[in-house]
N, CA and C atoms of all chains as a GROMACS GRO file, in nm:
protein
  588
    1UNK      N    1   6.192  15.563 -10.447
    1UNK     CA    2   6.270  15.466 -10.524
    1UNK      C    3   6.296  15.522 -10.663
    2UNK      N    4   6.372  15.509 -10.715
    2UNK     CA    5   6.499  15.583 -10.834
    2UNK      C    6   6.419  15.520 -10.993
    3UNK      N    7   6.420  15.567 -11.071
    3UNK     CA    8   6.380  15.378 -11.232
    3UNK      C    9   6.435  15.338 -11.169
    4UNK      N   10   6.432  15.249 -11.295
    4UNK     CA   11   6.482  15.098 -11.375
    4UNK      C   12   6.610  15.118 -11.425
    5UNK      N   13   6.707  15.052 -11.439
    5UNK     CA   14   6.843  15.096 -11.437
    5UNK      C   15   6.843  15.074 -11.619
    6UNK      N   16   6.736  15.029 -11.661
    6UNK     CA   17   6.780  14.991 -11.785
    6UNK      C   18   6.702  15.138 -11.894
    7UNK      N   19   6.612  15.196 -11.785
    7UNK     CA   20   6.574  15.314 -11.878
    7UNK      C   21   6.637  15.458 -11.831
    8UNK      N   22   6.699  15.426 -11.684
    8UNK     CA   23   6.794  15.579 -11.676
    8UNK      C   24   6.953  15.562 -11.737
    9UNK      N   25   6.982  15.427 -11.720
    9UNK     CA   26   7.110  15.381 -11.810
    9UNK      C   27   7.162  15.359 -11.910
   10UNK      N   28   7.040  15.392 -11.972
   10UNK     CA   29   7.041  15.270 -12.084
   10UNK      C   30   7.138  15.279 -12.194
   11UNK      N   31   7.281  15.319 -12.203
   11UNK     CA   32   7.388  15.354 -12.295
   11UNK      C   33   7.512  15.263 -12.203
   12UNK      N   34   7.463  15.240 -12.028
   12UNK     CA   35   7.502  15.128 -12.019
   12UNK      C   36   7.494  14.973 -11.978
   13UNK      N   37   7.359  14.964 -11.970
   13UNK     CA   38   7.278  14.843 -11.935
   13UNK      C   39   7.230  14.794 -12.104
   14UNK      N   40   7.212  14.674 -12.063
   14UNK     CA   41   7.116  14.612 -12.197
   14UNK      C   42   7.036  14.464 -12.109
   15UNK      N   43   6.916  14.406 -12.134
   15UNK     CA   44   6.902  14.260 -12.056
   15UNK      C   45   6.924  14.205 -12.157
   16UNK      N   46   6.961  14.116 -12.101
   16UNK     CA   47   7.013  13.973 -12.168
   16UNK      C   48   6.985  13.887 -12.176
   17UNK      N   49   6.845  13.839 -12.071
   17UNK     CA   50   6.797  13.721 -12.060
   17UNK      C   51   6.713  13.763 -11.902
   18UNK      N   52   6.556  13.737 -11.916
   18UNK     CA   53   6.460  13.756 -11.846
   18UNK      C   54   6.368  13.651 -11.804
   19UNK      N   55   6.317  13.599 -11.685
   19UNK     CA   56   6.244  13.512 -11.658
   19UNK      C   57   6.161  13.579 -11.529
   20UNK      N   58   6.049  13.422 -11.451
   20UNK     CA   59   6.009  13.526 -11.394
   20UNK      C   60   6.102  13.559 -11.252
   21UNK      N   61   6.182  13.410 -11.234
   21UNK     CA   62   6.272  13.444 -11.152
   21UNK      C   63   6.375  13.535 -11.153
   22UNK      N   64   6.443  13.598 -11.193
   22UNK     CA   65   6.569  13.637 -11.249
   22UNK      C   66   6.542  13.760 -11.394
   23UNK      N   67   6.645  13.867 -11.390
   23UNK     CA   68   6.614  13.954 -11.457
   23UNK      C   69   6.805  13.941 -11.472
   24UNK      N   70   6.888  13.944 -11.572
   24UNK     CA   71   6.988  13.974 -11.622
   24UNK      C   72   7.042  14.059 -11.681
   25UNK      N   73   7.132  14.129 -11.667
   25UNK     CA   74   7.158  14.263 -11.740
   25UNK      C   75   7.309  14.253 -11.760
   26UNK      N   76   7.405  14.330 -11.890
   26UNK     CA   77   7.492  14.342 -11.911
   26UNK      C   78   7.521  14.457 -11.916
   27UNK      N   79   7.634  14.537 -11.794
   27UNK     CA   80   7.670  14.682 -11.774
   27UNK      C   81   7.800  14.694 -11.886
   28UNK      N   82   7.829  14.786 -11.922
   28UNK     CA   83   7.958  14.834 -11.985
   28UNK      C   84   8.017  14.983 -11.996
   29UNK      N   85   8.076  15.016 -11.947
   29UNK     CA   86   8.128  15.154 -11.979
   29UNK      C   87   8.249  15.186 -11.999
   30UNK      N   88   8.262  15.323 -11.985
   30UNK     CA   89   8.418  15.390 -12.015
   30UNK      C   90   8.456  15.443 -11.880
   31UNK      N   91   8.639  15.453 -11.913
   31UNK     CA   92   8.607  15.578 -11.763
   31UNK      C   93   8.577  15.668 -11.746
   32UNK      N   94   8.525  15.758 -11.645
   32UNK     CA   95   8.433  15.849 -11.628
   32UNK      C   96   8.298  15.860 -11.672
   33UNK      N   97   8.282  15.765 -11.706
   33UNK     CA   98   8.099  15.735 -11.732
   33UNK      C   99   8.014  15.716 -11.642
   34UNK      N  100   7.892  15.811 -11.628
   34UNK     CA  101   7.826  15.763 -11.469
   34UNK      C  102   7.666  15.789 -11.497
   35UNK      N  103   7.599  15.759 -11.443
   35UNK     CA  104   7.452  15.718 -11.468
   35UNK      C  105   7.385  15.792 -11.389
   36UNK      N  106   7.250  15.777 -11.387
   36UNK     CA  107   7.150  15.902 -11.339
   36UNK      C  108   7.126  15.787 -11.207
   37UNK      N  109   7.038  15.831 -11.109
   37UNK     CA  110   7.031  15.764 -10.979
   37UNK      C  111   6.921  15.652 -11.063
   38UNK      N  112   6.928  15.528 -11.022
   38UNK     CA  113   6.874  15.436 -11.048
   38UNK      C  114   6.880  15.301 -10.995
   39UNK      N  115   6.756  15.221 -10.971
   39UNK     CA  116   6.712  15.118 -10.885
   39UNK      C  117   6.778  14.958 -10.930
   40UNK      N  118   6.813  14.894 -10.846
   40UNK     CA  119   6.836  14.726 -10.847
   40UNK      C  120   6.782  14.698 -10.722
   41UNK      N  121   6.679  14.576 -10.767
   41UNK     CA  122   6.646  14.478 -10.674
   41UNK      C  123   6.740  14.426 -10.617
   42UNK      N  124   6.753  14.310 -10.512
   42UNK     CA  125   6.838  14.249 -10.479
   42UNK      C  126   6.911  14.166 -10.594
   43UNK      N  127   7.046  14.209 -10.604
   43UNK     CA  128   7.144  14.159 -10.739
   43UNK      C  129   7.301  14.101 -10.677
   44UNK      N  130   7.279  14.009 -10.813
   44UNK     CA  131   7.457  13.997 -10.743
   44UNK      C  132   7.522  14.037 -10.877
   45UNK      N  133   7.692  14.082 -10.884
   45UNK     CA  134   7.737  14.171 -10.972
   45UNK      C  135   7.795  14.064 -10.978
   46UNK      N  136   7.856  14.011 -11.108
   46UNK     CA  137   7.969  13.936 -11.143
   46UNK      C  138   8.052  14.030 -11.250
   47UNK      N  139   8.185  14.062 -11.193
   47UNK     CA  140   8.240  14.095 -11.256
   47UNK      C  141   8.324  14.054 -11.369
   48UNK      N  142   8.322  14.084 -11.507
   48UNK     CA  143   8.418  14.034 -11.625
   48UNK      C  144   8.501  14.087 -11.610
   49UNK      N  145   8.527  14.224 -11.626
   49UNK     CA  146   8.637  14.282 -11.640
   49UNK      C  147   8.641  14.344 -11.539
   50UNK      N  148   8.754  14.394 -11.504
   50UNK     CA  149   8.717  14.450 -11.385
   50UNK      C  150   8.726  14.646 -11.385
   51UNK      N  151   8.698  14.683 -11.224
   51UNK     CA  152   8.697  14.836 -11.260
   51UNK      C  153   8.661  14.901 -11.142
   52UNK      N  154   8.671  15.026 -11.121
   52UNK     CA  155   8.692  15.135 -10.945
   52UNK      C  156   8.547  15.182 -11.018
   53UNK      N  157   8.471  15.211 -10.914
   53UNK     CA  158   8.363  15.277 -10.924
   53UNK      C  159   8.330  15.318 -10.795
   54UNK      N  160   8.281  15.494 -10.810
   54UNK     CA  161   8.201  15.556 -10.665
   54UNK      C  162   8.060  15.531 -10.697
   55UNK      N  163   7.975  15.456 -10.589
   55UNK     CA  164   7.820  15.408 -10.570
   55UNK      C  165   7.826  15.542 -10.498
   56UNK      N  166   7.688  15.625 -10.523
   56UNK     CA  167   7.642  15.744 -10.448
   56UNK      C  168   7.493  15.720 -10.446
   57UNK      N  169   7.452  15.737 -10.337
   57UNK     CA  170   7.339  15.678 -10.238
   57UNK      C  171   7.218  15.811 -10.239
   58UNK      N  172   7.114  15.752 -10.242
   58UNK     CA  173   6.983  15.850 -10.221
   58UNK      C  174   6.977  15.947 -10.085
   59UNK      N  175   7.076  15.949 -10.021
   59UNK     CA  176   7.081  15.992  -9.858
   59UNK      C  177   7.190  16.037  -9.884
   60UNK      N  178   7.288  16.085 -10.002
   60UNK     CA  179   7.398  16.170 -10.033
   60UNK      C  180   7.527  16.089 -10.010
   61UNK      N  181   7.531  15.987  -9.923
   61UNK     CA  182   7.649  15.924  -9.871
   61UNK      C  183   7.745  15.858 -10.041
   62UNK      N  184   7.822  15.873 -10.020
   62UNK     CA  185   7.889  15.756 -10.114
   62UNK      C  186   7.985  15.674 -10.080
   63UNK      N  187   8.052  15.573 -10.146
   63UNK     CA  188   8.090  15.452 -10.131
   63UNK      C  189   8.192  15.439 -10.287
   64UNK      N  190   8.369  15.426 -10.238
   64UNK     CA  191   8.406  15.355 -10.342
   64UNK      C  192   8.453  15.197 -10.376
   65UNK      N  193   8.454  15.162 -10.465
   65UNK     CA  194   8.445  15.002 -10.477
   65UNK      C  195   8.513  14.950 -10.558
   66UNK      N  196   8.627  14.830 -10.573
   66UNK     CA  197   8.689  14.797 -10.664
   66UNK      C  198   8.662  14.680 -10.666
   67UNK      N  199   8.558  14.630 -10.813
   67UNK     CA  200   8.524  14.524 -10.875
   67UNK      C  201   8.591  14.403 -10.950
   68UNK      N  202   8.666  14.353 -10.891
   68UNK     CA  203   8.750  14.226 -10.979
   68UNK      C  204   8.665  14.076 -10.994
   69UNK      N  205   8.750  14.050 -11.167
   69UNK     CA  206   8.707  13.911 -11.178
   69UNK      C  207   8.720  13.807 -11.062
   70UNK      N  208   8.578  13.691 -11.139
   70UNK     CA  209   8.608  13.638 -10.976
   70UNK      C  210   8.595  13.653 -10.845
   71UNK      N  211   8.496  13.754 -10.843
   71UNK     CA  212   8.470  13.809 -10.678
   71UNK      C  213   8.352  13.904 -10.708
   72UNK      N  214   8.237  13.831 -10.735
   72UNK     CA  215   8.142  13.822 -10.713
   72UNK      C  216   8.045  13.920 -10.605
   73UNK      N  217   7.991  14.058 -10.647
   73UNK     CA  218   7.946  14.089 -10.511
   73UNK      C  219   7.796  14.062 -10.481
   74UNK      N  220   7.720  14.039 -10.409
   74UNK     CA  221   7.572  14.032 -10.383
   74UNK      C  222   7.537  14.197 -10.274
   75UNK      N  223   7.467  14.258 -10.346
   75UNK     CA  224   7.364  14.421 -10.256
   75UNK      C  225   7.239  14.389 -10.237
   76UNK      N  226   7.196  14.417 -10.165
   76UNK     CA  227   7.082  14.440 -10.174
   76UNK      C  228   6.961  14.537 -10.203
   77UNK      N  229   6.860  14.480 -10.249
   77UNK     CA  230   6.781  14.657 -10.321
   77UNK      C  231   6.816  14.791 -10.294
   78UNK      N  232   6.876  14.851 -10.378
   78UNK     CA  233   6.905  14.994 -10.296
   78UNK      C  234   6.904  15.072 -10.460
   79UNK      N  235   6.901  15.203 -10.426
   79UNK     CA  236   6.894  15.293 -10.557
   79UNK      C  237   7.074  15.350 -10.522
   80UNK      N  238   7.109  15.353 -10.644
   80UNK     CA  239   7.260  15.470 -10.649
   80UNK      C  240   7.252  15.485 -10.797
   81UNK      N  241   7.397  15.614 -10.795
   81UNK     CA  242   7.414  15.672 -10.895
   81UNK      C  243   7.586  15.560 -10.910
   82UNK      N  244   7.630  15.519 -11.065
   82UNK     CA  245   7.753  15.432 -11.068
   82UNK      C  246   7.817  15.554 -11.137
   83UNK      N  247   7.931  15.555 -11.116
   83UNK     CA  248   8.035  15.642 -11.190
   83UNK      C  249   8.139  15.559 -11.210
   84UNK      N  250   8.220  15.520 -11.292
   84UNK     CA  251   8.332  15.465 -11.348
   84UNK      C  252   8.447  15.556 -11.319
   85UNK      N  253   8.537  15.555 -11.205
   85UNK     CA  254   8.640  15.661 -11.122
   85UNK      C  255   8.808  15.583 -11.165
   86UNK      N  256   8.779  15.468 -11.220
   86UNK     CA  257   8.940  15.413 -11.301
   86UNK      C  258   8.948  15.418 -11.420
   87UNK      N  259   9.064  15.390 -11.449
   87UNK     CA  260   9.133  15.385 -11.598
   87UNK      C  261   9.063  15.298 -11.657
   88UNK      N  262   9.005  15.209 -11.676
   88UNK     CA  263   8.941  15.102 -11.751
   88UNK      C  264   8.816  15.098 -11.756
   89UNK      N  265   8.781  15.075 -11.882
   89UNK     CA  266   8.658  15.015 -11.921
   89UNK      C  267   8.626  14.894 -11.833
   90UNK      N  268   8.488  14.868 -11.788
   90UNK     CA  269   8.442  14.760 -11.712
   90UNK      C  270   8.311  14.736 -11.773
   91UNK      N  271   8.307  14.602 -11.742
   91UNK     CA  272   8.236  14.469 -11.795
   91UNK      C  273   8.186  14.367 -11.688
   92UNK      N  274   8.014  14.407 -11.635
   92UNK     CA  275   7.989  14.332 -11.536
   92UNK      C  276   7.852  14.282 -11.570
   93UNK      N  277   7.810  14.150 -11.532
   93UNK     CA  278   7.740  14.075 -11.592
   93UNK      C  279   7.626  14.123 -11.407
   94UNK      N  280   7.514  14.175 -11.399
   94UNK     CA  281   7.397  14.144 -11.307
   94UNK      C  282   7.272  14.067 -11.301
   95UNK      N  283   7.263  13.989 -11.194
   95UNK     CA  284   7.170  13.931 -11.165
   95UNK      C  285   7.070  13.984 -11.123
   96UNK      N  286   6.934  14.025 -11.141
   96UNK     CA  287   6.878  14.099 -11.042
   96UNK      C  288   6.767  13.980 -10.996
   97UNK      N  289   6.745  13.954 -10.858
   97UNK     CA  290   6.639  13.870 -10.840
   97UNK      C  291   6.494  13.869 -10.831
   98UNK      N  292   6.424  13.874 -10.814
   98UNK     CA  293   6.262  13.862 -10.819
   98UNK      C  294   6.195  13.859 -10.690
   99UNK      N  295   6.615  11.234 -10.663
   99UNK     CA  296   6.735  11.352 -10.708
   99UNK      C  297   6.855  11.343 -10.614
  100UNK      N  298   6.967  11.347 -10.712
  100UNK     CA  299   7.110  11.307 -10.708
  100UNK      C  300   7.180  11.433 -10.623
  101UNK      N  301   7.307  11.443 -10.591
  101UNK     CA  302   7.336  11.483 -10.495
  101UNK      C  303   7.378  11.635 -10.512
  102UNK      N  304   7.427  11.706 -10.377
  102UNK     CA  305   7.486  11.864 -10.445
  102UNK      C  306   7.602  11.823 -10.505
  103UNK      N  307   7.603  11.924 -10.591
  103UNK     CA  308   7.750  11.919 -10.767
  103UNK      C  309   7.887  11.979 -10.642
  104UNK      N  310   7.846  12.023 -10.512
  104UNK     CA  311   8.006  12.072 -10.466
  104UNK      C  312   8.040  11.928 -10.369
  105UNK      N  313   7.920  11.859 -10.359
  105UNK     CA  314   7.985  11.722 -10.288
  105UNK      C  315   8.010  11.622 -10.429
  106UNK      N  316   7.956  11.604 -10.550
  106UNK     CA  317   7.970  11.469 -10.612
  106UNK      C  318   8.080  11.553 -10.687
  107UNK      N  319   8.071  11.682 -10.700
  107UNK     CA  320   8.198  11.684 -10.813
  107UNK      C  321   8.249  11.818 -10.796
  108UNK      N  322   8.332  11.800 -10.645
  108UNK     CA  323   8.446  11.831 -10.567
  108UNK      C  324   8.580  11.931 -10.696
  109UNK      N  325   8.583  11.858 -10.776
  109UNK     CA  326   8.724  11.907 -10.846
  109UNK      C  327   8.673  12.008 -10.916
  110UNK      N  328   8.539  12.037 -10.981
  110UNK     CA  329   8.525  12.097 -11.099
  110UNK      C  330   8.440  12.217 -11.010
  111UNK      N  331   8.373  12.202 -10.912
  111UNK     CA  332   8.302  12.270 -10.822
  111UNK      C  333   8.335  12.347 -10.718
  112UNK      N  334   8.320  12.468 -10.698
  112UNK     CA  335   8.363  12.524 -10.528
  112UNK      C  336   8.268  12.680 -10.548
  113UNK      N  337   8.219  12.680 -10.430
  113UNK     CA  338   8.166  12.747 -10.341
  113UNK      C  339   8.175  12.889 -10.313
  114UNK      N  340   8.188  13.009 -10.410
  114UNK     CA  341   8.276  13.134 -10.389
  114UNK      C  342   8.149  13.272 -10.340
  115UNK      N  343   7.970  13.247 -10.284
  115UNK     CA  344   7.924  13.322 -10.233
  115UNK      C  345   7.817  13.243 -10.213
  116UNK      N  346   7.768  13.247 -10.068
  116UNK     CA  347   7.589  13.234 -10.055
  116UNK      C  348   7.546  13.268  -9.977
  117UNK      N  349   7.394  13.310  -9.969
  117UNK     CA  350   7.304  13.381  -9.886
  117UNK      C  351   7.205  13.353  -9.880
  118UNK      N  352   7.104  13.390  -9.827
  118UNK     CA  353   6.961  13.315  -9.808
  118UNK      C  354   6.893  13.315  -9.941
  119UNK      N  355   6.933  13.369 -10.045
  119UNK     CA  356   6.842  13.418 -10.164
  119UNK      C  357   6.943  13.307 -10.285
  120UNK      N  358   7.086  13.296 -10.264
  120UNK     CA  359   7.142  13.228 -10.356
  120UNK      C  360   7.283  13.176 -10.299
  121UNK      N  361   7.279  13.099 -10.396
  121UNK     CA  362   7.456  13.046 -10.409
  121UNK      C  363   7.531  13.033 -10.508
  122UNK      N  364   7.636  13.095 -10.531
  122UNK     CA  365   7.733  13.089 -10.617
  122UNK      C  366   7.884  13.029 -10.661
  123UNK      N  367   7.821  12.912 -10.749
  123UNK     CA  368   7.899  12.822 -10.765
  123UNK      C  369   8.029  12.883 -10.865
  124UNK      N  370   8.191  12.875 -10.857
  124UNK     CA  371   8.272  12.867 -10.979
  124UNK      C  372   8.310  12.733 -11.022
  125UNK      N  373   8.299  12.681 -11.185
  125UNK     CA  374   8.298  12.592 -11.243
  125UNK      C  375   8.426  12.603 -11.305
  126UNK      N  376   8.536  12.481 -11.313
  126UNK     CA  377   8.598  12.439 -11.388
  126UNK      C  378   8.679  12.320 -11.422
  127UNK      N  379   8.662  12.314 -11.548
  127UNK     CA  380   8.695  12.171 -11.555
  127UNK      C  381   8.827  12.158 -11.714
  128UNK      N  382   8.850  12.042 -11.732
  128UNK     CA  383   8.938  12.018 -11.845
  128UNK      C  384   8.844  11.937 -11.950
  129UNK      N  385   8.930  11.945 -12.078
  129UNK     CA  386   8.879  11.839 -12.199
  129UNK      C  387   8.868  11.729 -12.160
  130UNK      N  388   8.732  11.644 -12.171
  130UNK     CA  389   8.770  11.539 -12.086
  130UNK      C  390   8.727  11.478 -11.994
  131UNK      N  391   8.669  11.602 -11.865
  131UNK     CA  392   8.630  11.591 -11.747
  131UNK      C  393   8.525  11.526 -11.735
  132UNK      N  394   8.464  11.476 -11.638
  132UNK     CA  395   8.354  11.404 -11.639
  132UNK      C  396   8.303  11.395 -11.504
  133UNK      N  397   8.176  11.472 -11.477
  133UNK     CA  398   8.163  11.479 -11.327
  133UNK      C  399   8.008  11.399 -11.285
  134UNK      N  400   8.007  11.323 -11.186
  134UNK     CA  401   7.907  11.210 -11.142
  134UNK      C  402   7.766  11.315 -11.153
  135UNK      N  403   7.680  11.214 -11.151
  135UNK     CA  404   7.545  11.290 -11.160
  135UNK      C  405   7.494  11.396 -11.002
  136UNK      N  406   7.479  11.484 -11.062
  136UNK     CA  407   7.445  11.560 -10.939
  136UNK      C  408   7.312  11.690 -10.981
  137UNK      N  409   7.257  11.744 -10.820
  137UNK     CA  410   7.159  11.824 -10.849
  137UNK      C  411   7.189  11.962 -10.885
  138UNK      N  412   7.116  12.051 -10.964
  138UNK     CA  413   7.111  12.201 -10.923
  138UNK      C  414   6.950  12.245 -10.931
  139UNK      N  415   6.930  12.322 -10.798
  139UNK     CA  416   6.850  12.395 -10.860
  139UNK      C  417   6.838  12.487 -10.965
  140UNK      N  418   6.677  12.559 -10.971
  140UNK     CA  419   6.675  12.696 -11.108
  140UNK      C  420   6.822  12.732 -11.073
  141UNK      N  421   6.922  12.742 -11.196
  141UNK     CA  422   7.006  12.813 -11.199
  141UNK      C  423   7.044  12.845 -11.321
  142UNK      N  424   7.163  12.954 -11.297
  142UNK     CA  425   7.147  13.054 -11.423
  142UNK      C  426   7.366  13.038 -11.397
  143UNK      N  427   7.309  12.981 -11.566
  143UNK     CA  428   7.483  12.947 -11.651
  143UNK      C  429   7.570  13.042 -11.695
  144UNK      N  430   7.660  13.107 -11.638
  144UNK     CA  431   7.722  13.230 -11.714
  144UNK      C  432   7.839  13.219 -11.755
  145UNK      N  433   7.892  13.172 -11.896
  145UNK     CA  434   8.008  13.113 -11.927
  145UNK      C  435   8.125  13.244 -11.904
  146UNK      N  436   8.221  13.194 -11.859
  146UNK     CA  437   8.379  13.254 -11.865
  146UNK      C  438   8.482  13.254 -12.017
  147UNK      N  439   8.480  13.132 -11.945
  147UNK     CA  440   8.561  13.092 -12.108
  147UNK      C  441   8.441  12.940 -12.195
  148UNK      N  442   8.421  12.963 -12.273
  148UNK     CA  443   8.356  12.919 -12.359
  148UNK      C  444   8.346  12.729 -12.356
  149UNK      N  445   8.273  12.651 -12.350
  149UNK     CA  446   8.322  12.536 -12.342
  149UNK      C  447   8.234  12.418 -12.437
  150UNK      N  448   8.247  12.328 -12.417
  150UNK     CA  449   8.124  12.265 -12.494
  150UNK      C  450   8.158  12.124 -12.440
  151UNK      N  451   7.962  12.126 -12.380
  151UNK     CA  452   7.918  11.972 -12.280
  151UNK      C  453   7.847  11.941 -12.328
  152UNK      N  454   7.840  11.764 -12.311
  152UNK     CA  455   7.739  11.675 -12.291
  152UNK      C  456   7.682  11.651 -12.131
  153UNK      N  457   7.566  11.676 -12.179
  153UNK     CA  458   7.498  11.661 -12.034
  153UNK      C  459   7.394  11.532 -12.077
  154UNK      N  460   7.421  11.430 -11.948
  154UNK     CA  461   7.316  11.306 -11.925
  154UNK      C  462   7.244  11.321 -11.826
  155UNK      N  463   7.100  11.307 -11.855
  155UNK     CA  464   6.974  11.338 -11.712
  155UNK      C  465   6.952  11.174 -11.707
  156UNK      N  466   6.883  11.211 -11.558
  156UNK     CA  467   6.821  11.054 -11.524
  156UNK      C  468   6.800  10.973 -11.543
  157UNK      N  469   6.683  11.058 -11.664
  157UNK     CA  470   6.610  10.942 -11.760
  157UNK      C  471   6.735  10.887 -11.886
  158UNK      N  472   6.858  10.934 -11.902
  158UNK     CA  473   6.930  10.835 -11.972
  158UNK      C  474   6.963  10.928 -12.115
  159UNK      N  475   6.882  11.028 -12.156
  159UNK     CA  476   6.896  11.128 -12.239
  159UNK      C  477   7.033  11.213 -12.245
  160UNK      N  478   7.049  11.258 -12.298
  160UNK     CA  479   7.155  11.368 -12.307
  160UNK      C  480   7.130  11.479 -12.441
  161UNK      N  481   7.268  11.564 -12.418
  161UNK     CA  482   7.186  11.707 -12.494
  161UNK      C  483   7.370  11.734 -12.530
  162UNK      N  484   7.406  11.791 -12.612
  162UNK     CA  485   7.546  11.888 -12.641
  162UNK      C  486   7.496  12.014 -12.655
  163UNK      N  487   7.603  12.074 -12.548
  163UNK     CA  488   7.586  12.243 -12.556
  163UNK      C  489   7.693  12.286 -12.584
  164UNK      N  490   7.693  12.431 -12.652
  164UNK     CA  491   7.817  12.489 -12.664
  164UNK      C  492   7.748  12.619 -12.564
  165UNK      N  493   7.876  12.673 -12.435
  165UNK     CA  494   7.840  12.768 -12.393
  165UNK      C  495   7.942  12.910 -12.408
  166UNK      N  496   7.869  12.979 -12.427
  166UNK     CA  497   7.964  13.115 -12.513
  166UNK      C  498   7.976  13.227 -12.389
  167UNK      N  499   8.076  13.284 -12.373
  167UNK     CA  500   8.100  13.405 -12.294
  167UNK      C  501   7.974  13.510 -12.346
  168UNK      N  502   7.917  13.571 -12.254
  168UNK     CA  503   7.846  13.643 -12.262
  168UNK      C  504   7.697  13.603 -12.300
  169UNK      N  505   7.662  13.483 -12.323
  169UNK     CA  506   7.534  13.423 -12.341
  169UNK      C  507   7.474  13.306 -12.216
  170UNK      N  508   7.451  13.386 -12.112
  170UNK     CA  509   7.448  13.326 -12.003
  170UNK      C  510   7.291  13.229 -12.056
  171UNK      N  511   7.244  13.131 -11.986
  171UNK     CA  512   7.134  13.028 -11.987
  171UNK      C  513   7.073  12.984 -11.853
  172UNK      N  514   6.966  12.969 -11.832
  172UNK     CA  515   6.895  12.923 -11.699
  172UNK      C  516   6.821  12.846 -11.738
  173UNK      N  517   6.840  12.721 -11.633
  173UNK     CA  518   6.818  12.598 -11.627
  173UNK      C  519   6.702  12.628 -11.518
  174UNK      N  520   6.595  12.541 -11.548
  174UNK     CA  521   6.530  12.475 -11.456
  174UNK      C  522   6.590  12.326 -11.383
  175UNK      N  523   6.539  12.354 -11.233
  175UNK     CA  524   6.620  12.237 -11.136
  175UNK      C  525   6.626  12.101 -11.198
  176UNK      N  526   6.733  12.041 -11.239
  176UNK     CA  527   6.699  11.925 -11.221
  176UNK      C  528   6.865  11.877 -11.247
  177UNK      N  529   6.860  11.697 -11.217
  177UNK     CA  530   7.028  11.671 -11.248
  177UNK      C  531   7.074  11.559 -11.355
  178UNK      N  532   7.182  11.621 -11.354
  178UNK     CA  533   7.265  11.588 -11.438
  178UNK      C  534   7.455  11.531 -11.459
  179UNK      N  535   7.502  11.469 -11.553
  179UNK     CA  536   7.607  11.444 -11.592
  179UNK      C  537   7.677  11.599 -11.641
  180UNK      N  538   7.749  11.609 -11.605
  180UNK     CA  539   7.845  11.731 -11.655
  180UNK      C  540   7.974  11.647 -11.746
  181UNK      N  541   7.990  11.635 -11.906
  181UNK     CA  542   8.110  11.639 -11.910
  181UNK      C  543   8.184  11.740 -12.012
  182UNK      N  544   8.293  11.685 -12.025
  182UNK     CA  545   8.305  11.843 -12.126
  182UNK      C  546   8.357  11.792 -12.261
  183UNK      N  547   8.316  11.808 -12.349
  183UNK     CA  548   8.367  11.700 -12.477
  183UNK      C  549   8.423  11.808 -12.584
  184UNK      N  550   8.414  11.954 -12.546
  184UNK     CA  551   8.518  12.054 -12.638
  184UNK      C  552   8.688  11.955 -12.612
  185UNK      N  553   8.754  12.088 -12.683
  185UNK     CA  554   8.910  12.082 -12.637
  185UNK      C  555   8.956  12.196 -12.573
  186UNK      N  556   8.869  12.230 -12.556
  186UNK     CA  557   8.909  12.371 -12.406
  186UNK      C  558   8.860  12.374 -12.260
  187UNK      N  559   8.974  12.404 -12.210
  187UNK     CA  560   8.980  12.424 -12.038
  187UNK      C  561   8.809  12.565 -12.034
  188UNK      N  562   8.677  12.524 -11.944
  188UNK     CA  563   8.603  12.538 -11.955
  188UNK      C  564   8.575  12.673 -11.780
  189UNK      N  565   8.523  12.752 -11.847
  189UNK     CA  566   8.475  12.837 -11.688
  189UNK      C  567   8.355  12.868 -11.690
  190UNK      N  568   8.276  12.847 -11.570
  190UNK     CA  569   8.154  12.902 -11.564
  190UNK      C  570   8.114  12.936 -11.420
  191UNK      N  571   8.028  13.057 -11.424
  191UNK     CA  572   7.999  13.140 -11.292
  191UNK      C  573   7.825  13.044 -11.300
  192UNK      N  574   7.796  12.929 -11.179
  192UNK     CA  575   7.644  12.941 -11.171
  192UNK      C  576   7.596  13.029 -11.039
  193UNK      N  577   7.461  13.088 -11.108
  193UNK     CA  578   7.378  13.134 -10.956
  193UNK      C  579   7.250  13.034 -10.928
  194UNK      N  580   7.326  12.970 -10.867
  194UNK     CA  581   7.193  12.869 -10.797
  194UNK      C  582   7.066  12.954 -10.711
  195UNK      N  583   6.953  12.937 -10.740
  195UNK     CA  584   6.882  13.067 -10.674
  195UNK      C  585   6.779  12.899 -10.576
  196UNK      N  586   6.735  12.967 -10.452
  196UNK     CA  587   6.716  12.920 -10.362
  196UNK      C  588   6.533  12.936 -10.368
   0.00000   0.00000   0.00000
């Protein structure tokens, strides 16, 4: 299992609000910004802004994904690496659960 | 304890993800609005667009909030009056956690 997304990320994670249920985090980046391999519990992504990103997986596989407001995704625990692969800055609010 | 917020208050409430771990409510309402008393569980408030409510509990109390984009809040379960006494059209993402 990969960190904590908030200490291999941390230029783009920050929490925002912690309990014992619920762990919150606010992502932000640029394009082409991408992070070291790192862990989320089971989370759901709410997207603000939106944005294309390739998820690349501990087993080499990857996955691309386009995040829009309003559409909400739920993963489950898994480690990846995020890379920001569009034109835009993105702005996504995570839930991680307990 | 009063009823689910997507049966007593249908207009301002709908249903956009759930799974065994959560549900995810989108909120919106007008200046104005006023929605019957209803339940939520622990859930966690993540404003869109910014709004500002009076909320009435059971016991007859009430509270004014202002809720700000990007300053999400988690509630412990319990219910309430939703109304909205800003002058702005109001959005909010809840994660009802199960």
């Amino acid at each position: 299992m990969a960190g904590d997304a908030i200490k291999i990320a941390s230029d783009q994670y920050k929490v925002v609000l912690e309990n014992d249920r619920i762990r919150v985090l606010e992502y932000r980046d640029k394009p082409g910004s991408k992070t070291g391999m790192h862990y989320h519990p089971d989370v759901l992504a709410i997207p603000i802004a939106s944005g294309k990103f390739k998820f690349t997986f501990e087993d080499g596989n990857s996955m691309e994904v386009e995040l829009k407001p309003n559409e909400p995704v739920f993963m489950q625990g898994h480690s990846h690496i995020t890379e920001n692969v569009g034109d835009t800055a993105c702005h996504v609010i995570l839930v991680e659960l307990k």
